[in-house]
MIDREN-281880 format. One record per atom (N, C-alpha, C): x, y, z; residue in one letter. Coordinates in pm, whole numbers, padded with zeros to 5 digits, always signed. Layout:
N
XYZA...
% end
This chain:
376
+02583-02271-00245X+02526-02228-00372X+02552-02079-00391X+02557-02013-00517X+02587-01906-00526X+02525-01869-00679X+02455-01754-00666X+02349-01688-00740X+02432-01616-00784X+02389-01612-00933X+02415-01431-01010X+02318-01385-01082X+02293-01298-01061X+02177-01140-01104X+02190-01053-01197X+02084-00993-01251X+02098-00840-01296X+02088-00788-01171X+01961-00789-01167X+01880-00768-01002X+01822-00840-00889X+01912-00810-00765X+01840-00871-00672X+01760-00772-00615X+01607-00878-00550X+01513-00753-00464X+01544-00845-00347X+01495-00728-00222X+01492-00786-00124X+01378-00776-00101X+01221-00830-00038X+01123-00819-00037X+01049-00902-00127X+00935-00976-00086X+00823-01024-00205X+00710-00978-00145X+00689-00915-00110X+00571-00797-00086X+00495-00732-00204X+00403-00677-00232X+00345-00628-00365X+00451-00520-00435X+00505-00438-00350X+00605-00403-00366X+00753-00474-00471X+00780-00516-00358X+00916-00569-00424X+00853-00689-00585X+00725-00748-00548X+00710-00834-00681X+00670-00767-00778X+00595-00663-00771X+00574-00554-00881X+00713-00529-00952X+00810-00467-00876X+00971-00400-00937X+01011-00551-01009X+00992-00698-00930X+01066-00800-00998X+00986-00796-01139X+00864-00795-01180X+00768-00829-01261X+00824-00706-01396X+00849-00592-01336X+00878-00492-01459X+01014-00512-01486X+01100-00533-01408X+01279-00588-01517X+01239-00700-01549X+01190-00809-01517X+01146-00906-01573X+01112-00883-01703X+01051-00777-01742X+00958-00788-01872X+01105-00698-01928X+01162-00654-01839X+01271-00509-01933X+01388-00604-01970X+01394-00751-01981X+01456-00855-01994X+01606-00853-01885X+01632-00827-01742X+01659-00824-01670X+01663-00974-01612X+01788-01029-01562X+01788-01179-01493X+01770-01104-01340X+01645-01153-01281X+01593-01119-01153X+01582-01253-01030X+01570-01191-00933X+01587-01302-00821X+01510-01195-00718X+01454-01230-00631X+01330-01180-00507X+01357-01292-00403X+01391-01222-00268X+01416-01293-00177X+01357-01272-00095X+01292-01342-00017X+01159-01299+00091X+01155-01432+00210X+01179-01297+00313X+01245-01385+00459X+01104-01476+00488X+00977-01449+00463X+00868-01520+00489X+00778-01593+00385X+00643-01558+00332X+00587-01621+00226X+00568-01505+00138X+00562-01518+00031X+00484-01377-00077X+00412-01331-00013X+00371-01173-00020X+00268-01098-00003X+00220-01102+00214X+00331-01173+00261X+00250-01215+00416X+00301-01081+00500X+00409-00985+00449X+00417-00893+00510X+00326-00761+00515X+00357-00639+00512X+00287-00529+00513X+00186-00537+00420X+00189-00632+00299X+00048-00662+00215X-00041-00717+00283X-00029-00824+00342X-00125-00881+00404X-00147-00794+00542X-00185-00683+00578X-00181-00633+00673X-00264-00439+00640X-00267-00494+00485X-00336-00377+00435X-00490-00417+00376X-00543-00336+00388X-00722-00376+00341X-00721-00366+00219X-00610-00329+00098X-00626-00415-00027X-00718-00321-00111X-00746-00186-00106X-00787-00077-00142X-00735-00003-00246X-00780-00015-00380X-00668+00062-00511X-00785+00188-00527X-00693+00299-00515X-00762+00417-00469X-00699+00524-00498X-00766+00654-00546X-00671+00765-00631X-00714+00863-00461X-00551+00867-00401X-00541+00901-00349X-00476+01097-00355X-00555+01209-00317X-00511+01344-00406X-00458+01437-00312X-00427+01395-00199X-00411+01497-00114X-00273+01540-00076X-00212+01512-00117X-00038+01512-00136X-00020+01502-00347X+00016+01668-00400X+00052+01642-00514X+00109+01529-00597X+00196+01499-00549X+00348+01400-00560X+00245+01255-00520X+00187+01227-00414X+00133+01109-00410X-00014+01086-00492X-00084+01244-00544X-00143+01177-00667X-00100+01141-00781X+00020+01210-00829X+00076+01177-00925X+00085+01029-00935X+00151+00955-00838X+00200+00812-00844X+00068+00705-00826X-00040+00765-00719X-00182+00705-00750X-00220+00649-00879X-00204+00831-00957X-00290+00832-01091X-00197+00724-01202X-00094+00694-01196X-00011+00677-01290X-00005+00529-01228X-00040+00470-01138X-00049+00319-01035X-00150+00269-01099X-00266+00377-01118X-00421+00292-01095X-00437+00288-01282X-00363+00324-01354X-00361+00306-01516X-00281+00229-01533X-00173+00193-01479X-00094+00040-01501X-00168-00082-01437X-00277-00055-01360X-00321-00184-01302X-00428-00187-01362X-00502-00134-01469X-00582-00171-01549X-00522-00205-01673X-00411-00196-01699X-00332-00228-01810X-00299-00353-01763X-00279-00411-01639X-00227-00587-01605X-00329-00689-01630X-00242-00734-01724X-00334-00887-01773X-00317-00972-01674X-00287-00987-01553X-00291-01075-01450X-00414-01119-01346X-00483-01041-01350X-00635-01000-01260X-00691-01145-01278X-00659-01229-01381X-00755-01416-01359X-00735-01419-01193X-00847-01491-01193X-00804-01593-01021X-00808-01503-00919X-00797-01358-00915X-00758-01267-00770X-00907-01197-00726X-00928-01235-00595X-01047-01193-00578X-01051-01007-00600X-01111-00936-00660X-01105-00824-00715X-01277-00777-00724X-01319-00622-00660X-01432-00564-00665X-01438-00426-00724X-01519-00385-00835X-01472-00252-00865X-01618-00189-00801X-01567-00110-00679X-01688-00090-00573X-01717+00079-00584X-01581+00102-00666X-01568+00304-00660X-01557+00344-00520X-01521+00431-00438X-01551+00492-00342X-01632+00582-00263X-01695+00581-00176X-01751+00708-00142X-01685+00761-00009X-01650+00849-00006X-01565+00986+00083X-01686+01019+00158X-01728+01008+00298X-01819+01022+00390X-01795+01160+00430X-01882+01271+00422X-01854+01371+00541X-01952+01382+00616X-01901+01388+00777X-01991+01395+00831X-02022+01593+00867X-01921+01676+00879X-01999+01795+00920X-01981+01888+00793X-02001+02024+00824X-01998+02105+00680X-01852+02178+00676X-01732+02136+00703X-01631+02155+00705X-01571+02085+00596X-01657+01950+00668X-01568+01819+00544X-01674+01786+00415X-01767+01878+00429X-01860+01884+00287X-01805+01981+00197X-01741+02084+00262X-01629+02169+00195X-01525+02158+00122X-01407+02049+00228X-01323+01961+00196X-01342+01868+00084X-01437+01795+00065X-01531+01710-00017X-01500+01809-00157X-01603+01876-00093X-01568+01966-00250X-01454+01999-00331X-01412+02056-00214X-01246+02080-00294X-01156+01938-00367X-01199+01862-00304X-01138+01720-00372X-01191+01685-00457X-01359+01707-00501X-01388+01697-00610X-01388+01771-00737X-01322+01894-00711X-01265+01993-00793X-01102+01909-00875X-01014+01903-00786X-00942+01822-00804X-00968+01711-00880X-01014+01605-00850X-01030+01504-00947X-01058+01554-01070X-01149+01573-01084X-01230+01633-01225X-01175+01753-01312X-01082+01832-01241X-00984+01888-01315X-00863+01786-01367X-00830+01684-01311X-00743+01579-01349X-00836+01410-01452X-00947+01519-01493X-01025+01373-01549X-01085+01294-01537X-01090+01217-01377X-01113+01144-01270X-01290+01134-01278X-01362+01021-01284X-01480+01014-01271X-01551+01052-01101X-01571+01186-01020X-01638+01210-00927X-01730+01238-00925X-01827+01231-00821X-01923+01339-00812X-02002+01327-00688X-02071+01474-00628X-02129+01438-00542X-02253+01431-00475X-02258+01366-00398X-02412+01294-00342X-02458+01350-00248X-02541+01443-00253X-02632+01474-00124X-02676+01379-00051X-02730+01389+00070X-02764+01278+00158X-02902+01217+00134X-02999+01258+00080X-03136+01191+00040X-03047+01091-00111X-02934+01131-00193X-02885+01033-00311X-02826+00922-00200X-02705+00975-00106X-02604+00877-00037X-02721+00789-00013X-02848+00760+00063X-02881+00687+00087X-02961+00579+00062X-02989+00634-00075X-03023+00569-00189X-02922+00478-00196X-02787+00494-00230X-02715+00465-00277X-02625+00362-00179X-02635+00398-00037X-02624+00266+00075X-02728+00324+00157X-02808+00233+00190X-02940+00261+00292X-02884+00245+00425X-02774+00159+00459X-02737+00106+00556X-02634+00203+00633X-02637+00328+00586X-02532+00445+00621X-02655+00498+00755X-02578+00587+00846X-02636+00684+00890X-02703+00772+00855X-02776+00824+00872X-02879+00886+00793X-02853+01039+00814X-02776+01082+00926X-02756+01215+00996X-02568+01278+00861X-02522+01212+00806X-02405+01212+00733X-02450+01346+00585X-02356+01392+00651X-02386+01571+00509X-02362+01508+00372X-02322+01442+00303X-02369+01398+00187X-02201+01258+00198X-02150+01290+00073X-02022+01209+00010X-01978+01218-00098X-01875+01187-00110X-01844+01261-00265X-01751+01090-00340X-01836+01041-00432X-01814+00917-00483X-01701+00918-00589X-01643+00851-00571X-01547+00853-00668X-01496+00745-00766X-01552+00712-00890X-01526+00594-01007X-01421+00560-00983X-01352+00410-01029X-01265+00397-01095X-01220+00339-00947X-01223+00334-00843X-01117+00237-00742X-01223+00131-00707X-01119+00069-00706X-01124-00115-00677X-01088-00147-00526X-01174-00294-00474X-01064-00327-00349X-01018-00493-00417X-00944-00553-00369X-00882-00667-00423X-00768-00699-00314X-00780-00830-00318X-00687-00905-00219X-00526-00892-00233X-00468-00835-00158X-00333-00808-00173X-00217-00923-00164X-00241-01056-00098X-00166-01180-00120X-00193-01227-00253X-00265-01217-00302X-00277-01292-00415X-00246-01221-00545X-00217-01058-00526X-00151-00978-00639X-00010-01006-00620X+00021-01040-00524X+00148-01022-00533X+00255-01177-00567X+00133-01247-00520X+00156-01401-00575X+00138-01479-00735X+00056-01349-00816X+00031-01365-00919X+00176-01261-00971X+00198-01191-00948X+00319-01130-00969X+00423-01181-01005X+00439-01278-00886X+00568-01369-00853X+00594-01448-00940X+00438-01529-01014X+00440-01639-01089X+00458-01538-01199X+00411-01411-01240X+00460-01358-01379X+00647-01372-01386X+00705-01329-01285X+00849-01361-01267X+00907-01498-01272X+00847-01591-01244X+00887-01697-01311X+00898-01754-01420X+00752-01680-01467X+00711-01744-01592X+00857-01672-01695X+00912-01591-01690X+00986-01454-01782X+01126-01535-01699X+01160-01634-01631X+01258-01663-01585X+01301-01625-01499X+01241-01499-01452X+01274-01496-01266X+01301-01588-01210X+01390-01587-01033X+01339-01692-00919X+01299-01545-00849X+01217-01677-00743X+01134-01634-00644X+01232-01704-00493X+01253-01675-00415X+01334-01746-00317X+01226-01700-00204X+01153-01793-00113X+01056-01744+00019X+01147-01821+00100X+01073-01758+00233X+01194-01807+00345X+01326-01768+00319X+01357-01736+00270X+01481-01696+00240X+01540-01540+00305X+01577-01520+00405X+01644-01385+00471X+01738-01361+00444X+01761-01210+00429X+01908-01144+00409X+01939-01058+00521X+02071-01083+00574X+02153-01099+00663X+02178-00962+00622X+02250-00934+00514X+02346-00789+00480X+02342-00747+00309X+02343-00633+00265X+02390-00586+00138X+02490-00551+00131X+02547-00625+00034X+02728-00596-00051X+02723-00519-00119X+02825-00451-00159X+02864-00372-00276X+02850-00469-00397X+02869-00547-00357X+02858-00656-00537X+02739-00798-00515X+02607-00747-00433X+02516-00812-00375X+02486-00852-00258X+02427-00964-00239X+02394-01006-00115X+02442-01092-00007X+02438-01050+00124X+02468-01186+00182X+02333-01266+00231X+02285-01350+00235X+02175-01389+00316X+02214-01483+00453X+02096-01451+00543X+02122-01528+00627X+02175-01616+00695X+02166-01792+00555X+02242-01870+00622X+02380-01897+00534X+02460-01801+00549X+02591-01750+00484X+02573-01762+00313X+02531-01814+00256X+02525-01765+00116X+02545-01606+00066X+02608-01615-00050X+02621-01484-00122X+02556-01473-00228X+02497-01385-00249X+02417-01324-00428X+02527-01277-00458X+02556-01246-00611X+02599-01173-00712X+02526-01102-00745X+02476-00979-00806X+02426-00892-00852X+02468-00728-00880X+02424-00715-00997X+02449-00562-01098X+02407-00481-00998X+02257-00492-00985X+02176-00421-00881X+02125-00476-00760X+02080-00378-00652X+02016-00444-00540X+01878-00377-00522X+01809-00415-00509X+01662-00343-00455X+01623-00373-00351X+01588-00273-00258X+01588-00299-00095X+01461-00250-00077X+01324-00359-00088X+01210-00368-00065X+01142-00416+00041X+01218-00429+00106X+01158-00513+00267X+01087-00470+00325X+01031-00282+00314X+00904-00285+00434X+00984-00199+00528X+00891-00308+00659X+00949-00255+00787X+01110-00273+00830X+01132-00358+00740X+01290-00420+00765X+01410-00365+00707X+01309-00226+00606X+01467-00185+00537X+01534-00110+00593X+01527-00030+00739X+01597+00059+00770X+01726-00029+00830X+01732-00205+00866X+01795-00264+00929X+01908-00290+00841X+01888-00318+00688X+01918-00348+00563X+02008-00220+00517X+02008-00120+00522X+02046-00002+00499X+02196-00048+00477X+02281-00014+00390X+02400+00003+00363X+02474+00114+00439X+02525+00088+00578X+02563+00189+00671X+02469+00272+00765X+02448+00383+00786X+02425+00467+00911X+02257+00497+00839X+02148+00466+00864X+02070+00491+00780X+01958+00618+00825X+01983+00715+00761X+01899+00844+00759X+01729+00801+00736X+01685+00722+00734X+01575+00718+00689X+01464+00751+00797X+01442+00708+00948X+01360+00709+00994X+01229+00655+00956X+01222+00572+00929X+01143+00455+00838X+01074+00408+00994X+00924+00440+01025X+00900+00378+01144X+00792+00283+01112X+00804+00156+01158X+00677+00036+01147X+00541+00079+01243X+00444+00117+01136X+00286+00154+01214X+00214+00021+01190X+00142+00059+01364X+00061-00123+01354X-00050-00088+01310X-00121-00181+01237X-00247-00147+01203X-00358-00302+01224X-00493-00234+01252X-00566-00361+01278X-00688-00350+01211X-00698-00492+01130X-00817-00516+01042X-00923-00618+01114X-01077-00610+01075X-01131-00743+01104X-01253-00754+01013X-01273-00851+00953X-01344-00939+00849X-01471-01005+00898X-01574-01009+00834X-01670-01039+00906X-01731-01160+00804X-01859-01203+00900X-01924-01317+00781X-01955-01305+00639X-02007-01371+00551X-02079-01375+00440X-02221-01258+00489X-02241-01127+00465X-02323-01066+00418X-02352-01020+00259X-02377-01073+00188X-02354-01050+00020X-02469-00876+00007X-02407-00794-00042X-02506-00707-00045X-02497-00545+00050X-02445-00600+00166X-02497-00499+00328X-02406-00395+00283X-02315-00390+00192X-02270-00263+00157X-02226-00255+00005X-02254-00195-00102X-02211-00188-00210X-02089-00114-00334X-02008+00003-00218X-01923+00048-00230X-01770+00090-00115X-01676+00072-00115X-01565+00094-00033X-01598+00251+00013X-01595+00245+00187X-01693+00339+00239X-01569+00414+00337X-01515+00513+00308X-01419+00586+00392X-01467+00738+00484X-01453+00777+00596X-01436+00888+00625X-01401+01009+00595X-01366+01072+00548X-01309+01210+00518X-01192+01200+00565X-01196+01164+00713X-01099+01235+00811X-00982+01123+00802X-01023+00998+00721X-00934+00914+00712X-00783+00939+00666X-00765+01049+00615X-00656+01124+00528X-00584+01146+00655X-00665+01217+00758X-00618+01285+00882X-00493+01191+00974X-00564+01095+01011X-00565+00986+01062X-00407+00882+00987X-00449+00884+00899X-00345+00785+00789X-00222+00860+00811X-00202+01054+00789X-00073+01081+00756X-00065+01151+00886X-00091+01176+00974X-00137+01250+01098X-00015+01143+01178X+00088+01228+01299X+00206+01146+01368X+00120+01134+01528X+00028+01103+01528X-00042+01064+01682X-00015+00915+01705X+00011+00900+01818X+00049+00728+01870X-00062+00687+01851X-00166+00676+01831X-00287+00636+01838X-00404+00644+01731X-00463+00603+01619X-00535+00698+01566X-00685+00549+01560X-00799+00595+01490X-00884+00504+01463X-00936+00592+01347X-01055+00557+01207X-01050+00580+01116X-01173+00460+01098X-01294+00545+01035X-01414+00445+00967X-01341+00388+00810X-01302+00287+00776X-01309+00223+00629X-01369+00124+00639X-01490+00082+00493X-01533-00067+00523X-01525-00106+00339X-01480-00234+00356X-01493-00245+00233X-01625-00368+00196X-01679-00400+00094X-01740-00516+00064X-01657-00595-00053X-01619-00732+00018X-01538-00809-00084X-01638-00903-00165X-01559-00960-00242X-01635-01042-00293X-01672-01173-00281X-01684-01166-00167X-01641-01306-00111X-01806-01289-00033X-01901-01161-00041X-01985-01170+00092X-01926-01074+00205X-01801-01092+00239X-01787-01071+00371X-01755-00916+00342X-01771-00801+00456X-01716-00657+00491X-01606-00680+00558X-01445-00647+00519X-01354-00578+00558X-01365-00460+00632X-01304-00462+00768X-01320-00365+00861X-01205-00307+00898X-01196-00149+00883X-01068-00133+00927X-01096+00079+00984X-01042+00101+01017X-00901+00091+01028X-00786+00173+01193X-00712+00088+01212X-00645+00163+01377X-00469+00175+01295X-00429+00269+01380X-00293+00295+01356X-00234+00317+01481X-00084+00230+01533X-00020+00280+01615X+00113+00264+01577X+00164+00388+01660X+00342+00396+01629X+00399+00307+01778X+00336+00338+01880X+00433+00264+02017X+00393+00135+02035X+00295+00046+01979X+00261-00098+02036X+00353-00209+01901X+00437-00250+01955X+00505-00300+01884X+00486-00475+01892X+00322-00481+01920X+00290-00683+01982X+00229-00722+01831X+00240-00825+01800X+00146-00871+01648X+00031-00898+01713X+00024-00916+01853X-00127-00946+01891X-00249-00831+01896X-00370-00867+01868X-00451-00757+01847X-00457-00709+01976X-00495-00575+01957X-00491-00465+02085X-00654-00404+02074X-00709-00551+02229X-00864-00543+02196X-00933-00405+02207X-00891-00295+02334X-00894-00173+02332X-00905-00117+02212X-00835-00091+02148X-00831-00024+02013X-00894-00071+01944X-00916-00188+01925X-01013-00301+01828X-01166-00245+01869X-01160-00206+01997X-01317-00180+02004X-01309-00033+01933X-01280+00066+02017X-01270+00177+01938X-01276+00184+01806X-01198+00105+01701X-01231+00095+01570X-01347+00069+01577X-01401-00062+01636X-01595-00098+01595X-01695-00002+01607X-01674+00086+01762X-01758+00223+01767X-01761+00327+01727X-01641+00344+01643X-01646+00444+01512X-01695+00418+01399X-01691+00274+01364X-01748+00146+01223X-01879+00201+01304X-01954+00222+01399X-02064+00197+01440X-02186+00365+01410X-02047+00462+01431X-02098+00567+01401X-02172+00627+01242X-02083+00551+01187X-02123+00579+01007X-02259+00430+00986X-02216+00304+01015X-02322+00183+00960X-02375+00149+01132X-02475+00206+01162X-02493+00173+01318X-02538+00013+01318X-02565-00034+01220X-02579-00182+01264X-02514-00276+01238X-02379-00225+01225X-02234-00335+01195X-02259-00451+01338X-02293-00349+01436X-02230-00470+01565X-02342-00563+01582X-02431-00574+01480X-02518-00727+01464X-02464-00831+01404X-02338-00758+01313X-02241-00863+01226X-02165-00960+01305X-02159-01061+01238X-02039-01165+01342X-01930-01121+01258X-01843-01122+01366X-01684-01076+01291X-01632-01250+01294X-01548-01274+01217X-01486-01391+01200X-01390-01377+01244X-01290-01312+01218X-01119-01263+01226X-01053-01123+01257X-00997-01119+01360X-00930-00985+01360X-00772-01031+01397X-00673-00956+01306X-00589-00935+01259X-00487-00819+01298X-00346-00832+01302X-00267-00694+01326X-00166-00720+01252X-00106-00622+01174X+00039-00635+01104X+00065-00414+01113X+00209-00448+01022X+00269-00367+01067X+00327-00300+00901X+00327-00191+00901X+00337-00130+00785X+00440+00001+00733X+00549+00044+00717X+00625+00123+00660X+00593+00276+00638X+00593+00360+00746X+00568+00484+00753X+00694+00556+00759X+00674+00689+00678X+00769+00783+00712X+00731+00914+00741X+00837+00985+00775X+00767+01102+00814X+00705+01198+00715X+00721+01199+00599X+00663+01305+00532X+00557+01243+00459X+00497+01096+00516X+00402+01059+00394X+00408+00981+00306X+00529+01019+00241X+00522+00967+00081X+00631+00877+00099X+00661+00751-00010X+00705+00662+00003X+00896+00666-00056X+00929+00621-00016X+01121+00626-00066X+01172+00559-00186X+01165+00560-00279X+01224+00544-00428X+01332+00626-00491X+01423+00546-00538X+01552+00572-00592X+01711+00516-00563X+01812+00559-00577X+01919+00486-00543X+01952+00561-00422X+02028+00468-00331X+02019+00497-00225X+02174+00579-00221X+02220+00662-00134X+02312+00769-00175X+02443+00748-00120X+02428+00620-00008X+02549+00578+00067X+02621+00463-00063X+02534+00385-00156X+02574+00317-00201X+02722+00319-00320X+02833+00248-00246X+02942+00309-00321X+02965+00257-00475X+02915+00179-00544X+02922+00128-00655X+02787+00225-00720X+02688+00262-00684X+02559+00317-00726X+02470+00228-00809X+02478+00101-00748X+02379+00003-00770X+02294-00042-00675X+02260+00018-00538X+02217+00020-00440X+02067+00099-00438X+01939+00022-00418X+01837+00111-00432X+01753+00078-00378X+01666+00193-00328X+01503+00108-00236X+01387+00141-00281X+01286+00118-00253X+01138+00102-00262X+01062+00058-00153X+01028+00156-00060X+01026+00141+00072X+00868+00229+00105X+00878+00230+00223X+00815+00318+00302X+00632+00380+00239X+00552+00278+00176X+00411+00329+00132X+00329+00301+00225X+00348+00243+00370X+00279+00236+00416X+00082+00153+00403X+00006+00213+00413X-00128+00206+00348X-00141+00175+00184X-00061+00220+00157X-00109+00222-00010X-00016+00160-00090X+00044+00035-00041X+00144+00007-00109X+00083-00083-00249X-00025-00133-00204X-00130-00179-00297X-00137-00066-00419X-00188+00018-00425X-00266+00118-00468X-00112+00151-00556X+00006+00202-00516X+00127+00232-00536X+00253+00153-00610X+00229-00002-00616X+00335-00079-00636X+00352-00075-00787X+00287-00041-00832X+00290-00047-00977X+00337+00077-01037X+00290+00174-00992X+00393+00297-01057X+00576+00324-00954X+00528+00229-00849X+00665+00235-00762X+00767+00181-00891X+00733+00033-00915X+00807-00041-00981X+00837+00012-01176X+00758+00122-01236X+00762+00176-01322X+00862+00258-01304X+00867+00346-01216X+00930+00506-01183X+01064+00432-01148X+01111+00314-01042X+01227+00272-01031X+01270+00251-01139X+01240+00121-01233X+01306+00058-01299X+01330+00161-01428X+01266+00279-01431X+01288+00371-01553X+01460+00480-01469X+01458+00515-01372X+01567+00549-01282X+01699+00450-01296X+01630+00322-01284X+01784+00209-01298X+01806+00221-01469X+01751+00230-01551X+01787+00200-01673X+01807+00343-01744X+01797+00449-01661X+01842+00600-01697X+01745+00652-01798X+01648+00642-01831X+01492+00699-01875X+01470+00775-01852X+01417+00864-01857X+01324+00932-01812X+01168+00875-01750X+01136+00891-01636X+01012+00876-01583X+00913+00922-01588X+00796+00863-01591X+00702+00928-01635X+00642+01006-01547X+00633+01050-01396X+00655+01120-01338X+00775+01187-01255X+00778+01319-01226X+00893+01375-01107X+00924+01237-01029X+01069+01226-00986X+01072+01128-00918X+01154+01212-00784X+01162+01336-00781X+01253+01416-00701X+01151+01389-00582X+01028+01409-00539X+00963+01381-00435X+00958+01260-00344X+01037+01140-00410X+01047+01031-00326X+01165+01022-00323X+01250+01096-00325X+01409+01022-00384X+01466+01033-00200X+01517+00934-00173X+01586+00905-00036X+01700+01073-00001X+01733+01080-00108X+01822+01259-00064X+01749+01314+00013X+01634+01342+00009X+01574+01431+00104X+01589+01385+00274X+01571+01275+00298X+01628+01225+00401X+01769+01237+00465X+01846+01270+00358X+01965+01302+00400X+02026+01420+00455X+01988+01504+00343X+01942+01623+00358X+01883+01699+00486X+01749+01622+00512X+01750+01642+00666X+01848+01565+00754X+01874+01472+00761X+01982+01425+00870X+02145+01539+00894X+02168+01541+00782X+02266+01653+00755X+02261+01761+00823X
% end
């Protein structure tokens, strides 16, 4: 059999189905190829957190401009979805400082913040530590299940005449498309190289990217309806997330809507097992334990490990890729944590780049050159 394209993606990750979903609508003949099921890679492996993230210019930009296209998606039927807002925990007067300064930020950018002394925070979750210097809350972020955005995605791409191809692996990128796996060829105008952890393998030649897969481990607990009422982060979680230590742990809890608290969060660069790494798993709980001291009465149901798309500077890789000799060659790579939070202005800012637009933000901060640039 043999396919022809505007665009092929490689990836059905929130990622790659977001980019299929916007040429889709830009009337683009699209095709998404995904070596496993929708959404089972680095999505399912993220706690599903849409969040105006400010601490990197360039990555609020794409936050702010993410989290206004995903209130603009008429797709939200059916997806379990909580609009919980955030609260930013500090625990000493360093990060009540910090706090501040981020809430300067927001609110110079519009952003509904504000902040809570610790007699409000605990009003506001009783179930916090009580010793915690205040928090600084922040409107407007959601948590929501990340398989099922990206599966609702998929079906928007069908519906507009997309295919969706799962199970389906690619072997190699052509100059004039794809090869996959079990020898088949794509045709395609364009290529989009969305795979995640897999695109540095995918790379069209010698690949500058340094694209490294960080493990991360989640765990989910029973039906408590109530025991927490907003997505509850650390301060230092910023630290932790963009911070290059083999090792890190990080208080996040979310309350879904399901009842149950989402527990997260561990990061490693050297354990390369999908099996959970109970060590670290505890360490996450006795840090979960330091902010809500009576988590460990909770029954946990499930704990979980997947693996997620880090690079070194942070921010995620968008644009055409520079080895590509036809210049139809392009990725959408490397968000790591926030690919949730991100896929939607990812797939805006690309597909305005492929069709020669102007974007609605700088796109010079993600563009793969810089990678080269350093390799060079």
């Amino acid at each position: 059999m043999s396919e022809s394209v505007d665009v092929a993606i490689v990836g059905g990750g929130i990622v790659g189905c977001a980019c299929a979903r916007a040429a889709s609508r830009a009337g683009l003949r699209v095709a998404v190829f995904e070596g496993q099921r929708i959404g089972a890679g680095a999505t399912a492996a993220g706690m599903g957190h849409l969040v105006t993230i400010d601490d990197d210019p360039a990555e609020f930009a794409l936050a702010r401009l993410s989290m206004r296209l995903w209130r603009e998606w008429s797709g939200w039927q059916a997806i379990e979805r909580r609009a919980t807002g955030t609260l930013w925990l500090a625990e000493t007067a360093a990060q009540r400082a910090a706090a501040h300064a981020k809430l300067a930020r927001l609110q110079a950018a519009g952003l509904s913040a504000e902040w809570l002394e610790p007699d409000v925070l605990h009003a506001a979750e009783p179930r916090l530590a009580r010793d915690l210097a205040g928090a600084l809350r922040v409107g407007g972020d959601e948590v929501a299940y990340g398989p099922e955005m990206a599966a609702r995605l998929a079906a928007d791409v069908r519906a507009a005449g997309g295919a969706i191809h799962e199970m389906t692996p690619v072997a190699a990128l052509r100059d004039d498309g794809l090869l996959l796996a079990d020898g088949r060829r794509v045709v395609a105008g364009h290529v989009l190289l969305a795979a995640g952890c897999d695109s540095a393998r995918l790379w069209p030649g010698e690949s500058p990217l340094r694209l490294r897969p960080r493990k991360g481990q989640l765990a989910i607990t029973d039906r408590y309806p109530g025991y927490i009422r907003h997505a509850l982060v650390e301060l230092g979680y910023i630290d932790a997330a963009h911070g290059d230590a083999d090792e890190s742990v990080a208080f996040n809890a979310q309350p879904r809507e399901s009842g149950q608290l989402l527990l997260g969060s561990s990061r490693s660069f050297s354990d390369t097992s999908v099996d959970v790494d109970a060590a670290l798993l505890a360490r996450m709980v006795r840090r979960a334990q330091r902010f809500l001291p009576g988590i460990g009465t909770l029954q946990m149901l499930r704990c979980w490990a997947g693996f997620r798309p880090a690079t070194p500077d942070g921010r995620p890789i968008i644009g055409l890729i520079p080895a590509s000799a036809r210049g139809n060659h392009w990725v959408a790579t490397g968000h790591e944590g926030l690919g949730l939070t991100t896929a939607s202005g990812t797939a805006s800012l690309w597909l305005d780049l492929l069709l020669g637009r102007a974007p609605a933000i700088d796109a010079a901060p993600y563009s793969p050159e810089r990678f080269v640039e350093v390799a060079a």
